[in-house]
PAZAPA-4460 file (N, C-alpha, C; in steps of 0.05 Angstrom, whole numbers, plus 32768, in hexadecimal, padded with zeros to 4 digits):
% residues 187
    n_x    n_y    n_z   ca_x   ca_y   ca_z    c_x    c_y    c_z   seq   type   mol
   8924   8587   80E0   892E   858A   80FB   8946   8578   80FF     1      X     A
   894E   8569   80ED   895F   8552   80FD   897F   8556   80E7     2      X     A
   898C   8557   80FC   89AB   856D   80F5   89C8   8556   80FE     3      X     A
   89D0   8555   80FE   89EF   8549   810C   89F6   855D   811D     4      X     A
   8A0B   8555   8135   8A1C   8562   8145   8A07   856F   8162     5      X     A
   8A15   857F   816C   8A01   858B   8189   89E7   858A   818D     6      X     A
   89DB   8578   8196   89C1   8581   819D   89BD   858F   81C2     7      X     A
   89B4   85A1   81C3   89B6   85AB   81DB   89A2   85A0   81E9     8      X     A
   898E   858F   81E2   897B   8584   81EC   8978   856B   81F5     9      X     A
   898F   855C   81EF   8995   8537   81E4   89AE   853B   81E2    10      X     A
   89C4   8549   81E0   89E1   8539   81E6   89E7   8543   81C5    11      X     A
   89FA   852A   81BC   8A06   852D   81A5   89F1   8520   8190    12      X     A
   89F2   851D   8179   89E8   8515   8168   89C8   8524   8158    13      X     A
   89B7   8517   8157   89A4   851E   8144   898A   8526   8161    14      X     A
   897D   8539   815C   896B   8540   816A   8950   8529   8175    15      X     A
   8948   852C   818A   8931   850A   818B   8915   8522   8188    16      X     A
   8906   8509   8179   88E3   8514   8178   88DF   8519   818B    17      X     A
   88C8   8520   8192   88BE   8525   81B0   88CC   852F   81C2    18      X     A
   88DD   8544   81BA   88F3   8545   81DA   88EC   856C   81DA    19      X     A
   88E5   8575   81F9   88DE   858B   81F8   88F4   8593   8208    20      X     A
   88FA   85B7   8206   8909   85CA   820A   8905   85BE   822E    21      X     A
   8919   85C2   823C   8917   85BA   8250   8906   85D5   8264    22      X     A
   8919   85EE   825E   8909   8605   8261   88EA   8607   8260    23      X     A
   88DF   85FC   8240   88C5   85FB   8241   88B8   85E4   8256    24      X     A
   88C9   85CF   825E   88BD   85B6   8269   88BC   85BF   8288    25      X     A
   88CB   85D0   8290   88CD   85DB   82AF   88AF   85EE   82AF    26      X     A
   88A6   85FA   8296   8897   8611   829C   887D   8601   8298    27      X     A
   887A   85F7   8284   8868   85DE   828E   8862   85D3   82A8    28      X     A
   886F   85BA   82AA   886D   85B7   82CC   8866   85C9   82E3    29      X     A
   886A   85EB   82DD   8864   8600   82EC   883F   8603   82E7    30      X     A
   8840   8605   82CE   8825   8610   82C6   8814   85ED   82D1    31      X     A
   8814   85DC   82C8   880B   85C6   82D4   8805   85BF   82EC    32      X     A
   87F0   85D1   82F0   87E9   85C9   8315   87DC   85B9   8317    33      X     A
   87CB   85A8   830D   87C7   8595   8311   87D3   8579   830F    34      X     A
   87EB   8577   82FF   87FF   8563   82FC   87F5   8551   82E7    35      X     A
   87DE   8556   82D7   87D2   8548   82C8   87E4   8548   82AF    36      X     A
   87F7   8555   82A5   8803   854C   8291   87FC   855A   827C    37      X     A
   87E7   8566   8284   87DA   8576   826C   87D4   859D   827B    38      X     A
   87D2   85A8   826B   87C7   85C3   8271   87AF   85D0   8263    39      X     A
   879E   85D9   826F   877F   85E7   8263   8789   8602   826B    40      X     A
   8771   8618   8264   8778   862B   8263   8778   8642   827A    41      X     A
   876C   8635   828E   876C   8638   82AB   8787   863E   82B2    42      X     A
   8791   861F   82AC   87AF   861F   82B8   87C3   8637   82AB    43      X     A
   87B9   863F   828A   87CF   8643   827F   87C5   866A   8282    44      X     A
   87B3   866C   828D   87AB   868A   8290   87B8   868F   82AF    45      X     A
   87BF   8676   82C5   87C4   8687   82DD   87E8   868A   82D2    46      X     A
   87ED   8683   82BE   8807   867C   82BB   8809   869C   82AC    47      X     A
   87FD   86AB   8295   87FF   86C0   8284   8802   86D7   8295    48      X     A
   8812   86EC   8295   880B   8705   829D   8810   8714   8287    49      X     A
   87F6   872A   8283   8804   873C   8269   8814   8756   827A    50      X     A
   881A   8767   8265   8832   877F   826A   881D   8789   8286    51      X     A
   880B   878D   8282   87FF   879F   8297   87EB   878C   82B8    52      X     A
   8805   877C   82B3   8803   8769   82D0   87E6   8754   82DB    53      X     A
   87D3   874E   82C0   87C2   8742   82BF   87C0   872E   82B7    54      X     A
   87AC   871D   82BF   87B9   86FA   82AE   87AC   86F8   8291    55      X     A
   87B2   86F2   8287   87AB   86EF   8263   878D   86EB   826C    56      X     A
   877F   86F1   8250   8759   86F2   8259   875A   86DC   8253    57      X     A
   873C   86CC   8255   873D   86A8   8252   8735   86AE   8234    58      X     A
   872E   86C8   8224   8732   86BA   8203   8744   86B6   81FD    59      X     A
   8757   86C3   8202   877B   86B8   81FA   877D   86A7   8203    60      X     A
   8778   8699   8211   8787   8683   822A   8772   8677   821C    61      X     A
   8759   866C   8214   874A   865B   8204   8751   8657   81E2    62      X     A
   8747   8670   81DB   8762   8671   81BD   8778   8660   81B5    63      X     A
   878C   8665   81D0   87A6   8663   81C9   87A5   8642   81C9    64      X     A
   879D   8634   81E1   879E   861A   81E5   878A   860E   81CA    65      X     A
   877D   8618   81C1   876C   860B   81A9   877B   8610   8192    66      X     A
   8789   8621   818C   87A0   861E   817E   87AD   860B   817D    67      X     A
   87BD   85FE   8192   87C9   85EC   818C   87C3   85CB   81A4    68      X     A
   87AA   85D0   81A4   879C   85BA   81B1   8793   859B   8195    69      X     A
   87A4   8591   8191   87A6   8584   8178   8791   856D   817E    70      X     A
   878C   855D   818F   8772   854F   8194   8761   8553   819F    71      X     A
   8755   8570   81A8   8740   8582   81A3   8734   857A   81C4    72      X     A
   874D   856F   81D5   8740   856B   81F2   8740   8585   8202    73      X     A
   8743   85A1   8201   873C   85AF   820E   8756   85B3   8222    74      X     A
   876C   85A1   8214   8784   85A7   821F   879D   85A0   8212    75      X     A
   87B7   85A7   8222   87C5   85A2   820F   87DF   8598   821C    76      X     A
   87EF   8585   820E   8803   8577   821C   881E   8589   821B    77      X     A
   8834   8582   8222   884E   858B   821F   8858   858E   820C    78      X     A
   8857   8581   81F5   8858   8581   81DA   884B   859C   81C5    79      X     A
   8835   859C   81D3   8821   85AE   81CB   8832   85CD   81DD    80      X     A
   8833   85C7   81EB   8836   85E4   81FC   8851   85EC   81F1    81      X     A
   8863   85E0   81EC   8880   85EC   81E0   8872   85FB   81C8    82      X     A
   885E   85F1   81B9   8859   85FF   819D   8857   8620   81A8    83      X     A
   883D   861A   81B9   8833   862E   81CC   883C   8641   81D5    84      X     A
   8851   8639   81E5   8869   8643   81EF   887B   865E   81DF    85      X     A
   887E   864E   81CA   888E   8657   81B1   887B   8674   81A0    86      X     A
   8865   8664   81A4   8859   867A   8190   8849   8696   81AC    87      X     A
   8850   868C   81BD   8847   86A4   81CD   8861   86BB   81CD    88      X     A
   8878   86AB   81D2   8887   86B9   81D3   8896   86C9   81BD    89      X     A
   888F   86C8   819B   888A   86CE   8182   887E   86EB   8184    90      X     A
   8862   86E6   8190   884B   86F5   8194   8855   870C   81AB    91      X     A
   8869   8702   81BD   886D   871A   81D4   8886   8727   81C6    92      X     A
   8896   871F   81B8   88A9   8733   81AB   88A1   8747   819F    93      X     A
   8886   873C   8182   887E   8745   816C   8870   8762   8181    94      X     A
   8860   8762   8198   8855   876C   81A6   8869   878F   81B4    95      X     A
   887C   877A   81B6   889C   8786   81C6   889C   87A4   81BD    96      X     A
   88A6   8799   81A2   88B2   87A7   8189   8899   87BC   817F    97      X     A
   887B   87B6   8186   8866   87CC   817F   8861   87E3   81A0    98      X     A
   886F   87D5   81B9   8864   87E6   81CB   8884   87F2   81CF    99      X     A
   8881   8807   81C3   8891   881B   81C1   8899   8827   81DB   100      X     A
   888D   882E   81E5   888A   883B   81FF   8889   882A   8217   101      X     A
   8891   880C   8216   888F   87FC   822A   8884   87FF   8246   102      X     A
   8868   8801   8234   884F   8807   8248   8841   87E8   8256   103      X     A
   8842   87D9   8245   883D   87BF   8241   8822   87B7   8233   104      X     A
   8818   87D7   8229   8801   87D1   8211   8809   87DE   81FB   105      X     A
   87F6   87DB   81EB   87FA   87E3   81CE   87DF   8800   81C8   106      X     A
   87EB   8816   81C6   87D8   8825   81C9   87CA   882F   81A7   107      X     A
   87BB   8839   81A6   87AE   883C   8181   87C6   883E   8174   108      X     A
   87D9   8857   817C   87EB   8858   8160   8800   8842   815D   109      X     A
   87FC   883D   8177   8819   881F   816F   880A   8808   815E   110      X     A
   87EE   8805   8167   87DB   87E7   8158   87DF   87F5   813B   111      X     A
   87DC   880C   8136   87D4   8812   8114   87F1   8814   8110   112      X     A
   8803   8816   8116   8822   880A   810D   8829   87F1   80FF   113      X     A
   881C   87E2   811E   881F   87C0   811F   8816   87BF   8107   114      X     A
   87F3   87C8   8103   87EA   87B3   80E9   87F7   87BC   80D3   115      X     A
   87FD   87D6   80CC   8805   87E1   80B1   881F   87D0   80B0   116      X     A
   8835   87CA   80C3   8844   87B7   80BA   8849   879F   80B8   117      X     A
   8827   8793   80C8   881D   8774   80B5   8812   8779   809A   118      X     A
   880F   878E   8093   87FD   878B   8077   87EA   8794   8076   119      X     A
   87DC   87A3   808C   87BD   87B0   8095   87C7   87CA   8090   120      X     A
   87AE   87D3   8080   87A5   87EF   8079   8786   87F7   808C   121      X     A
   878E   87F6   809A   8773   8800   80B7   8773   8820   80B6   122      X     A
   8752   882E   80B8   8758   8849   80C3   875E   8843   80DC   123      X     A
   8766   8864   80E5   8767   8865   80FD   874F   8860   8111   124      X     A
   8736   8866   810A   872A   885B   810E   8721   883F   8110   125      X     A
   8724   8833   80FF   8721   8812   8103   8731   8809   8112   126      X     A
   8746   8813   811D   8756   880A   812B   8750   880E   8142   127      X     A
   8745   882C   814F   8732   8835   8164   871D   8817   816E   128      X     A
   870F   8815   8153   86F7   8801   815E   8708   87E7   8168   129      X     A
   8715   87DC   8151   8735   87C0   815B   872E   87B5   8184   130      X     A
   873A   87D7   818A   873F   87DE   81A9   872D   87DA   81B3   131      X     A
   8713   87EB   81AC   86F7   87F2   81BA   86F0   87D9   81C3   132      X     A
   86EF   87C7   81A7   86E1   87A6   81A9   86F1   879D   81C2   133      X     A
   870E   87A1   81C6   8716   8789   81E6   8708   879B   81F3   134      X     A
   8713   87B1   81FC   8708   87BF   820C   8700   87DC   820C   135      X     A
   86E8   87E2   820B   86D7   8801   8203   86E9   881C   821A   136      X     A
   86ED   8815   8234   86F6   8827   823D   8716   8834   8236   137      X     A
   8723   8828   8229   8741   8826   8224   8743   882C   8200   138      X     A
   875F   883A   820A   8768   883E   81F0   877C   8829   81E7   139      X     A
   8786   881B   81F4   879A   8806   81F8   8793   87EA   81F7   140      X     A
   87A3   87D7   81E9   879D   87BE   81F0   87B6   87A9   81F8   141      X     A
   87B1   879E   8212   87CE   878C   8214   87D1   8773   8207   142      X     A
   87ED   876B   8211   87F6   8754   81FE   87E3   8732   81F5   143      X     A
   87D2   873B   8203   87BC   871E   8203   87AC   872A   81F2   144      X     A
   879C   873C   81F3   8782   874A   81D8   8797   874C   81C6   145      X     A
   87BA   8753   81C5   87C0   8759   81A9   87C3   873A   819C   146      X     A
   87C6   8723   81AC   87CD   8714   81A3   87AD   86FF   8190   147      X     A
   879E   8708   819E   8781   8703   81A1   8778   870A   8182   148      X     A
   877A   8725   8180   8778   8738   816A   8780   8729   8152   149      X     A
   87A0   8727   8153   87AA   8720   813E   87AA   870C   812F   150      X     A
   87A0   86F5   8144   8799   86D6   813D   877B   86E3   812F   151      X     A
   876B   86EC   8138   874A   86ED   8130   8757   8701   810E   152      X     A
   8767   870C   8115   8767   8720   80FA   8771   8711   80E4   153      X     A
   8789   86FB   80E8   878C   86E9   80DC   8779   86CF   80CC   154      X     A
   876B   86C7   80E0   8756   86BA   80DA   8746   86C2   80C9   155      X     A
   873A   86DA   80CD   872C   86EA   80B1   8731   86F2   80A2   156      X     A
   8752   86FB   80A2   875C   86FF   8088   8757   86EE   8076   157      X     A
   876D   86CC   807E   8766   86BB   806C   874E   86B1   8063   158      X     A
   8732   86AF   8074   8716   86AB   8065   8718   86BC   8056   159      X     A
   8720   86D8   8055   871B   86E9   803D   8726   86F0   8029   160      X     A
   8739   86DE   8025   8752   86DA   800F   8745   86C3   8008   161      X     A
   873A   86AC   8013   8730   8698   7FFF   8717   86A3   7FF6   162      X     A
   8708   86B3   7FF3   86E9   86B8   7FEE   86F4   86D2   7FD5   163      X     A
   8706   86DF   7FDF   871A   86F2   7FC3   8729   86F1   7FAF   164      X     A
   871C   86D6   7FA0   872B   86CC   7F8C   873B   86D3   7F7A   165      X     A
   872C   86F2   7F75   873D   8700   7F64   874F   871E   7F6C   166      X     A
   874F   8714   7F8A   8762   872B   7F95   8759   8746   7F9A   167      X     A
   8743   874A   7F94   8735   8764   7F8C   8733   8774   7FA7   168      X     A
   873F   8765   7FC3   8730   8779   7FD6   871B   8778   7FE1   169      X     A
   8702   876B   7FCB   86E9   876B   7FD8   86D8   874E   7FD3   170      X     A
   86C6   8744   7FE4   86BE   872E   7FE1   869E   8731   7FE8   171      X     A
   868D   8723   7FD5   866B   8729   7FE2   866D   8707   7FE8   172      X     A
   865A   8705   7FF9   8657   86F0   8014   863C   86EB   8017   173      X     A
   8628   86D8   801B   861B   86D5   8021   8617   86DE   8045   174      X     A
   8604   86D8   804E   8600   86D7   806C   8608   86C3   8080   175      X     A
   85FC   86AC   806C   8605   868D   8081   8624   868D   807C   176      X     A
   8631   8695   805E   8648   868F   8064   8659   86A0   8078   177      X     A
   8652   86C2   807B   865E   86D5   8088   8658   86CB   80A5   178      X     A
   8645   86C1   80AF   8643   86B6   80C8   8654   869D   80D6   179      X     A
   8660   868D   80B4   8668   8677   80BA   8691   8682   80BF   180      X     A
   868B   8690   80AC   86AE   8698   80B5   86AB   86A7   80D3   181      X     A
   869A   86BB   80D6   869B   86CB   80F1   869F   86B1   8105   182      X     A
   868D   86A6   8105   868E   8693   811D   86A9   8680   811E   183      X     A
   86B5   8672   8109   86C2   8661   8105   86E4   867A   810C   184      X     A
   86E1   8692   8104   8700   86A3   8100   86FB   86AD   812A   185      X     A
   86E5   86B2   8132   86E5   86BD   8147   86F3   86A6   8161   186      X     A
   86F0   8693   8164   86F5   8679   8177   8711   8669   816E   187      X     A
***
C-alpha cells in the first residue's frame, strides 16, 4: 500500500495506516446510531436495501459483520466496515452484471449463469432448490440471499477441496465430520 506522490486521503506523500475513505467514514457515522463507534448488525441491516426495496435479512447482516468482526465482539469498527464496505460493493456489481433485466433479483437462469461462470456445474434443478432454500414461494433471489449463497457456497467448496485430496470430485465423510463442516460453512 505505501507509494510516493498523491495521496487523496492524506495530502502528499506516503499513505497513513489507519486512515479510512472519508466517503466510507461519512456512511459510517450514518449507519452508527448509536454513536458507539462501532456497528452490529441491527445498525448495519437498517442501513442495507436490496434491489427489491427491502432491508438485507439479518443472515446477511449477521454473516457479513462476522466476516469481518476481527475480535469476535459482535461488532465492528470503522476499520472493519471500510473492508465491509468494499466487499459489499464487489458483491453488488458481481450481482449487477448477473441481473440482466434490472429487476433487482436474480432469477434461475441468471443464478445458473452466475455459477457456471464461477466454476459451478449445477442442474437446473439444483439451482431451483439454491432459490427454494431462501425462499420456497419465489423463483428469484435478491442481492442479500445472492450474497448469502455465495459466501455459504464458498465456504463448502473449500471444506471440500481440503477432504478431495486427489481432485476426484468426490469425497466420503464421516457424519460427525459432515455435521462439523455443515455447521461451521453455514454461520
Amino acid at each position: 500500500m505505501a507509494y510516493q506522490g498523491y495521496n487523496p486521503y492524506g495530502g502528499y506523500g506516503q499513505p497513513q495506516e489507519n486512515q479510512v475513505n472519508p466517503e466510507v467514514q461519512n456512511f459510517f457515522s450514518q449507519v452508527d446510531k448509536d454513536q458507539s463507534g462501532r456497528i452490529n448488525s441491527s445498525e448495519l441491516q437498517q442501513a442495507l436495501i436490496n434491489g427489491k426495496g427491502q432491508q438485507f435479512s439479518d443472515q446477511a447482516c449477521s454473516l457479513m459483520i462476522s466476516m469481518f468482526d476481527v475480535d469476535r465482539s459482535g461488532t465492528i469498527d470503522v476499520y472493519e466496515f471500510e473492508k465491509l464496505f468494499n466487499y459489499i460493493n464487489q458483491w453488488l456489481s458481481c450481482f449487477k452484471s448477473y441481473d440482466r433485466d434490472s429487476s433487482g433479483a436474480i432469477e434461475e437462469a441468471e443464478l445458473g449463469q452466475a455459477f457456471s461462470q464461477m466454476g459451478f456445474r449445477f442442474s437446473p434443478q439444483f439451482v431451483q432448490f439454491l432459490i427454494g432454500v431462501n425462499d420456497p414461494n419465489r423463483r428469484e433471489i435478491a442481492v442479500d440471499q445472492f450474497i448469502v449463497l455465495c459466501i455459504k457456497m464458498h465456504r463448502f467448496t473449500e471444506a471440500f477441496r481440503q477432504r478431495d485430496t486427489e481432485l476426484q470430485g468426490v469425497i466420503s465423510i464421516g457424519f460427525e465430520d459432515f455435521l462439523r463442516i455443515a455447521l461451521a460453512c453455514a454461520n
